[in-house]
C-alpha positions in Angstrom: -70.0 -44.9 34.3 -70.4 -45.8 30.6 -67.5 -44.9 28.1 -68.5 -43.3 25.3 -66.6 -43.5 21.8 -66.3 -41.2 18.3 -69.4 -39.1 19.8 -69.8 -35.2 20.5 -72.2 -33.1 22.5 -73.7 -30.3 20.2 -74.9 -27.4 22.6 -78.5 -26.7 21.7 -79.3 -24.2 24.1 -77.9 -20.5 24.3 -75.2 -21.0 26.5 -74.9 -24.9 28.7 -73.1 -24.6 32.2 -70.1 -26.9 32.4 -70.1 -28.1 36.2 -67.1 -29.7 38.3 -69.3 -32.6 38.9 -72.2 -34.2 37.5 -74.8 -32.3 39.8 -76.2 -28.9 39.7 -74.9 -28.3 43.2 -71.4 -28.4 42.1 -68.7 -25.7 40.8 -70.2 -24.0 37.0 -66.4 -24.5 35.5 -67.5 -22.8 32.0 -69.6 -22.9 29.3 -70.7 -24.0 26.0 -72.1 -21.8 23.2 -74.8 -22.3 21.1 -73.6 -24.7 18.7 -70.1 -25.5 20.4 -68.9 -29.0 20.0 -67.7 -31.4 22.8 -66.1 -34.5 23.1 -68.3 -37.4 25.0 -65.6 -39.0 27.1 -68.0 -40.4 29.1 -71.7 -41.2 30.8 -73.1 -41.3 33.9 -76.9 -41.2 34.1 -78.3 -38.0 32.1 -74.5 -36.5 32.2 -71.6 -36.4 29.7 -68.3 -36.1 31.0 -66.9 -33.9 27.8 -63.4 -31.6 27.0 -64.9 -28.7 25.3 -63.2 -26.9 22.0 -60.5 -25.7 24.3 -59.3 -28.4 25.9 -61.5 -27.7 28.8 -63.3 -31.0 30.8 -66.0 -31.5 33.0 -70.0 -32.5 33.1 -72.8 -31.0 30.8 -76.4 -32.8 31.3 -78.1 -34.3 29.0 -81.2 -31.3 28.0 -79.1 -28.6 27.0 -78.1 -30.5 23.6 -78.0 -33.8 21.7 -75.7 -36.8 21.2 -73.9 -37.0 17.5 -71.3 -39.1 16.0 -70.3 -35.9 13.6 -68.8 -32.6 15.1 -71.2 -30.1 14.6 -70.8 -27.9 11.0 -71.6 -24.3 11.3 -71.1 -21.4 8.6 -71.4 -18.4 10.3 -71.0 -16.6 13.9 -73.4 -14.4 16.0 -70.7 -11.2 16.7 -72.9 -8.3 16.8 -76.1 -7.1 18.4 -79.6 -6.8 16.3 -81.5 -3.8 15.5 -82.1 -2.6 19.2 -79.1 -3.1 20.0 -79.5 -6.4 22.1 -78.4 -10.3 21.6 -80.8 -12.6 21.5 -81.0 -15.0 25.0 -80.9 -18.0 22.5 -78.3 -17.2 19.8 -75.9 -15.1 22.2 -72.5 -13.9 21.0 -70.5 -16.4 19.4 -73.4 -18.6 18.8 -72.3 -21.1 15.8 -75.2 -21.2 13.4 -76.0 -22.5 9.9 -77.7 -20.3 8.5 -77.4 -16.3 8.4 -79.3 -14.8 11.1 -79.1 -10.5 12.5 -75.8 -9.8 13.8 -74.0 -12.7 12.4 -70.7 -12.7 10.1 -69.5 -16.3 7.8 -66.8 -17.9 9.7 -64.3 -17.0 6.6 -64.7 -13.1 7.5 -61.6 -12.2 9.2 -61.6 -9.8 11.8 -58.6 -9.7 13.5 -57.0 -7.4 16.3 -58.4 -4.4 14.9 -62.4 -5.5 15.2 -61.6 -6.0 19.2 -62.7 -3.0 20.9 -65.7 -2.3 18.3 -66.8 -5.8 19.5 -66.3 -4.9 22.7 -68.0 -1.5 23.1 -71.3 -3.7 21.6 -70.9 -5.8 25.0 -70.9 -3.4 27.5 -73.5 -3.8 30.8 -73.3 -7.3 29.8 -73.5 -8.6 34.1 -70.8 -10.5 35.0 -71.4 -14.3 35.4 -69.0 -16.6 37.1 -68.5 -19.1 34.2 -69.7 -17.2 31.6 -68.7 -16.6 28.2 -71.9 -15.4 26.0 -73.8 -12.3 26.2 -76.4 -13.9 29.3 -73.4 -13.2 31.2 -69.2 -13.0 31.2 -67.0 -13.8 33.9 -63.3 -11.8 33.0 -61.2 -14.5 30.9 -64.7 -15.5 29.2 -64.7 -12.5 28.1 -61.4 -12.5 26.6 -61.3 -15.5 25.3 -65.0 -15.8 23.6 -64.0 -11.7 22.2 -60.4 -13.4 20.8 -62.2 -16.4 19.2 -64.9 -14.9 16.9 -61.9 -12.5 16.2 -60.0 -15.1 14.8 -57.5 -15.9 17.9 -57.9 -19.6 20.1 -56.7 -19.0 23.5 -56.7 -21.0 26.7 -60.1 -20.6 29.4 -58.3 -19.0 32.4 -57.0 -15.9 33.0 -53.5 -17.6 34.1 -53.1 -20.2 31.2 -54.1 -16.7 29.2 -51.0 -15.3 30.7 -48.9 -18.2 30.2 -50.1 -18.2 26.4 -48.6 -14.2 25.9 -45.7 -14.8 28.2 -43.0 -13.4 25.4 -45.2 -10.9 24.6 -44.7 -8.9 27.8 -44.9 -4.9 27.1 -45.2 -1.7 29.5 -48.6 -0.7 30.9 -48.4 2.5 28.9 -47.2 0.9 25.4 -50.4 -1.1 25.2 -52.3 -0.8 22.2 -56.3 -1.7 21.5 -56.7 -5.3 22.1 -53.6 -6.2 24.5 -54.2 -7.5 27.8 -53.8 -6.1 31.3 -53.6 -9.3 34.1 -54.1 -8.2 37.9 -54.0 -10.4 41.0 -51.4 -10.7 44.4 -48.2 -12.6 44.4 -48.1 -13.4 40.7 -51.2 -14.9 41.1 -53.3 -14.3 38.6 -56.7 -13.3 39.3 -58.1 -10.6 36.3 -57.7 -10.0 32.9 -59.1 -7.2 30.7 -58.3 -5.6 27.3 -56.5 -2.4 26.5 -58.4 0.0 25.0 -54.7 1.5 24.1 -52.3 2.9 27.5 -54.2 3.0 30.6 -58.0 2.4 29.5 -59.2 -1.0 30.1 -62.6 -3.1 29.3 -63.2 -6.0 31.3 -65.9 -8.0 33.3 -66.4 -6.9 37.0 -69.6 -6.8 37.9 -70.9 -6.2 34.4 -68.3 -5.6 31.8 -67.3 -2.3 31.4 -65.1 1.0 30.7 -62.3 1.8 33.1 -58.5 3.2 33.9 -56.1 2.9 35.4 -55.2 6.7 35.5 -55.5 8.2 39.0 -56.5 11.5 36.9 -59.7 9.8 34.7 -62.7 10.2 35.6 -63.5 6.5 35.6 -60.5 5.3 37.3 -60.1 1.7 39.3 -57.9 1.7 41.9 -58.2 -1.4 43.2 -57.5 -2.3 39.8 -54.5 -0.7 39.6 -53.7 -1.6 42.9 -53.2 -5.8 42.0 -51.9 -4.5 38.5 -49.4 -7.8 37.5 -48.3 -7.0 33.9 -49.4 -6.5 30.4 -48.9 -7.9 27.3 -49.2 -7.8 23.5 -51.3 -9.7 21.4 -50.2 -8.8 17.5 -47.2 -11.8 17.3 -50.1 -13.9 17.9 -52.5 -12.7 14.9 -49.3 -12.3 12.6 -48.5 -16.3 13.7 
């Protein structure tokens, strides 16, 4: 295993599986976007061994990017869908570009909390992808965290460390507003996380991500969402930071 020094991993491809071990065969941990910088900490073979933008390690092979002693520059973000209404496969959402391209905003345009669920409502039937954080697939914190990020918010890659991140922002399930987060799992374990769309209505990634409730009288209520509910918290203290 070579060490590597001053040297980044710029993604090149639409989104590059982050694996547990450096083999396809191994756990996909999480991704890199289009564009997304990494840290080279090390080499072995074709692999990097990198910590991603958000603190996250693990191995990324060689052909999904390119070596550089400079941190990749970008000026603007894919956020939106094109004319029909679809991302492209190789500049998904949050894709970090040069150049102006359909859907994209400059990286000075502030959304903030209140862009969230018109972002949001362009992802649904997006399938759900265990490690996924771009529009080929989301698995649930991906989701939150890649939807926070172009929106102007850095969070942490797991639903948990999400958690931990709004822990004195805890609010009632029916005080939520559009944009707070709802966390499920057993025993305090978190397992889930998806966004308020304001009270009981939720968007998340299960199986694609999508619309539901947590009202026994909707018509597109989840109970066995509701029944691993954990808690639910604000995210506004964190924008106004």
């Amino acid at each position: 295993m070579l060490a590597t020094k001053n040297s980044w991993f710029i993604n090149n491809s639409g989104a590059a599986p982050v694996y547990d071990k450096p083999d396809f065969n191994s756990a996909c941990l999480t991704e890199l976007v289009f564009g997304e910088s990494a840290v080279i900490n090390t080499k072995q073979g074709e692999w990097f061994y990198i910590q991603c933008e958000d603190g996250y390690n693990g191995w990324v092979h060689s052909f999904f990017g390119s070596k550089s002693s400079k941190k990749n520059k970008y000026d603007h973000i894919i956020i939106y869908p094109n004319k029909e209404g679809i991302f492209s496969p190789t500049l998904p959402f949050g894709s970090r570009i040069k150049e102006p391209e359909e859907g994209s905003l400059p990286i000075n345009n502030s959304l903030g909390q209140k862009s969230i669920i018109k972002i949001l409502n362009n992802l649904l039937g997006i399938p759900y992808k265990w490690g996924g954080k771009t529009t080929l697939g989301f698995d649930c914190s991906g989701l939150v965290q890649a939807v926070l990020w172009v929106c102007g918010l850095n969070i942490p890659r797991d639903s948990y460390q999400q958690k931990l991140f709004f822990q004195n922002s805890k609010i009632k399930l029916n005080d939520s507003e559009p944009g707070d987060l709802h966390f499920f799992g057993k025993k305090e374990k978190v397992t889930h996380v998806g966004f308020s769309t304001g009270g009981l209505g939720i968007i998340h990634s299960q199986g694609m991500v999508r619309n539901d409730s947590l009202d026994k009288y909707s018509k597109n209520y989840n109970k066995n969402l509701l029944d691993i509910y954990l808690s639910t918290y604000s995210i506004k203290c964190k924008f106004t930071q």
